[in-house]
N, C-alpha and C positions, 0 to 999 in steps of 0.2 A: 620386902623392900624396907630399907632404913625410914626415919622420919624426913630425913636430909635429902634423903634422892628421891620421896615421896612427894618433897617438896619445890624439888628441880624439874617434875613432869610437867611436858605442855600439855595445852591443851588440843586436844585431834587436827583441828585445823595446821595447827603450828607444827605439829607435829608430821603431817601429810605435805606439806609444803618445804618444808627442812628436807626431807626425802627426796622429794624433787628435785631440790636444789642442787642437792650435791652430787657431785661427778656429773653433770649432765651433757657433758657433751662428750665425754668418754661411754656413756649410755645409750648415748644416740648412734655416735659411730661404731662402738660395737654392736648394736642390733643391726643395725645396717649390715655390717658386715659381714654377723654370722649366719644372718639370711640370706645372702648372698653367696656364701659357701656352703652352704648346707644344698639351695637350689641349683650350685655345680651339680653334685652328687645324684639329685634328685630326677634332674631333667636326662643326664647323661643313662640313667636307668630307665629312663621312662621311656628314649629315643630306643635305645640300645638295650632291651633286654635280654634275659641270658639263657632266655628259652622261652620258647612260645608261652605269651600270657593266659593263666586259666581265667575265664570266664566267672564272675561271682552271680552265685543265684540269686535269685530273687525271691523275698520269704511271702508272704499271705500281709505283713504291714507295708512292704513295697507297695503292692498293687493299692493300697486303700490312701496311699500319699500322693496327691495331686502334684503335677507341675506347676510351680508360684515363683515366675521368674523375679518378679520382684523381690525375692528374696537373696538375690543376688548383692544388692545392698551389703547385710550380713555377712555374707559367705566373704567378701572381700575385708570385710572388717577387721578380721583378723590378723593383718598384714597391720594393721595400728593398736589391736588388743594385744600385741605379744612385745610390742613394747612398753608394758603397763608394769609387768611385773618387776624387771630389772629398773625400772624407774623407780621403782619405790623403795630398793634397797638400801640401807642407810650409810654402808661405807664401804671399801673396794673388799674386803675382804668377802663381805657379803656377796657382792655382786662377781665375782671371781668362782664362788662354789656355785651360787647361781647356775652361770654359766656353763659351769663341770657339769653339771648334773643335766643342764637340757642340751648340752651336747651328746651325753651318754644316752638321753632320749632319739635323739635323732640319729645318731647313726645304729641303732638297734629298728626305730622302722627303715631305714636304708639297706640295712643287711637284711630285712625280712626280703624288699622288693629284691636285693639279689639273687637270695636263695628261691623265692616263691613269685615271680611275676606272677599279676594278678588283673585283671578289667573290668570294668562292670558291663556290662549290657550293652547293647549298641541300642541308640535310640532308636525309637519305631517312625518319630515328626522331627520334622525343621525346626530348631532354634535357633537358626542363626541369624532371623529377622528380629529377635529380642535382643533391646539394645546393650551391649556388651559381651552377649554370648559369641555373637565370631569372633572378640579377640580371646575369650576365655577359651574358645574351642581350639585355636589356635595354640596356645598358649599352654595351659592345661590340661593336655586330652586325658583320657578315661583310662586310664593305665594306674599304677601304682594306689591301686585300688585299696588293697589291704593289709595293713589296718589303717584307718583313715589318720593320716598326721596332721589335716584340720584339726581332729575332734579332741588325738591325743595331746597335740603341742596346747591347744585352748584350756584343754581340763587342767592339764599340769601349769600353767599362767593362773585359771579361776581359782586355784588350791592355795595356789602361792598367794597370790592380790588378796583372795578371802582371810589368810591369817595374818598378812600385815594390818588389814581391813579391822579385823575384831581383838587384836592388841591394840592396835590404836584405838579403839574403844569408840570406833566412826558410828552414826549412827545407822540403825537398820536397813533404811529404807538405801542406802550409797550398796552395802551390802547385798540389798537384794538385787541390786542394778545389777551389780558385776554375774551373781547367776543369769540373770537374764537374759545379758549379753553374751554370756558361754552357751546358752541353751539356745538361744538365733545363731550360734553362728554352726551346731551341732544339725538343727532344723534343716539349716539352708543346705547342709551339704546332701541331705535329703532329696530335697524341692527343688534344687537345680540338676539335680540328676548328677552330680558327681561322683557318689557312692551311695552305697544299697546299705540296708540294715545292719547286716552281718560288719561292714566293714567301720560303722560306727559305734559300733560294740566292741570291735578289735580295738579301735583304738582309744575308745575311754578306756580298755586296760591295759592298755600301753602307758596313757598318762598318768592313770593311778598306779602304776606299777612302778614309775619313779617319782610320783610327786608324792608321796608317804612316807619313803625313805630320805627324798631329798629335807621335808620338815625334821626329821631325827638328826642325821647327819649334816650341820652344817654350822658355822660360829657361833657362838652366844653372845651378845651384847649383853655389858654389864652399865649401858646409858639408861634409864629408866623410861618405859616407855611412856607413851600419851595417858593424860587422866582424860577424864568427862569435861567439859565446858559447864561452869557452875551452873544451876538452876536459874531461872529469872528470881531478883530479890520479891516478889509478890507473891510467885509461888514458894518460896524458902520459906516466910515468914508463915504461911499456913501451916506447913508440913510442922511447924515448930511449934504450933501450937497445941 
């Protein structure tokens, strides 16, 4: 980086807010949208499968994972974590490959559910006196099992938020938020019983199977990214001594 465009860097805040800023209602209604199309595709398989659903097993970590409906919190979260990442993009071109790429995500688990219907387990107890699981059950039944597109559409969001995250030079602790919030919403889908082991494995490599290529392939911005927010002048004048 020149001295010149070294010198034109915000600082992270400024820099994380500029992001937001811009396009945002073309960000908003296309999230909107293409979860809304995606969830055509999604539900239409889920009703109407194209052959009797196989049953997914259950591994030796199943059995040792309690039911924690409160974790339901999380599992729902998701539906506001995934538009985090197309938030943060800086300009439409960005946000256009973006969207190439987790489309190419989602209709690759959509094609698995066509080829391979899948379910997990049928529960053994009632939860549909846990408040929200009758409309979840309603709603989301236990079909389209595998590979979990909670887990994959999340990882490939956490990969993406995580390297706008550490170019902008954010500090750690926002950084470790965003894992943490991938890893509840991967938990939940656990602990609400929505998916088994196996199918949260599928689908972290699903997400990493295009969220690795999606960081390669995609615009380069030549605006210079976020610097550090200077030291407090107290602690400056020590380090200089």
């Amino acid at each position: 980086m020149t001295a010149n465009a070294s010198s034109q860097a915000r600082p992270w805040t400024a820099e994380i807010a500029l992001r937001m800023r811009r396009l945002f209602l073309l960000k908003l209604g296309g999230t909107i949208a293409f979860t809304w199309i995606f969830f055509i595709g999604y539900f239409q398989l889920l009703r109407h499968p194209t052959q009797q659903p196989i049953t997914m097993p259950l591994t030796a970590l199943d059995l040792l994972i309690p039911f924690q409906p409160y974790t339901l919190v999380a599992y729902l979260s998701l539906w506001f974590y995934i538009g985090v990442a197309p938030g943060l993009q800086r300009n439409f071109a960005e946000l256009v490959v973006f969207g190439l790429w987790e489309a190419a995500l989602c209709l690759s688990g959509l094609a698995v559910f066509y080829v391979l219907p899948t379910a997990v387990p049928a529960l053994t107890f009632d939860v549909s006196g846990f408040p929200g699981f009758a409309m979840l059950q309603g709603v989301d039944a236990t079909g389209n099992a595998f590979p979990s597109m909670h887990v994959a559409v999340a990882l490939f969001t956490a990969v993406h938020v995580e390297d706008v995250l550490r170019r902008a030079r954010v500090p750690w602790t926002l950084r470790l938020l965003n894992v943490l919030w991938f890893l509840a919403i991967a938990w939940s889908t656990l602990a609400v019983r929505q998916h088994v082991v196996l199918d949260v494995i599928g689908g972290a490599m699903l997400g990493m199977a295009f969220a690795v290529p999606s960081l390669r392939w995609r615009p380069r911005s030549d605006v210079p990214m976020a610097r550090a927010d200077p030291l407090p002048a107290a602690f400056a004048n020590r380090t200089n001594l």
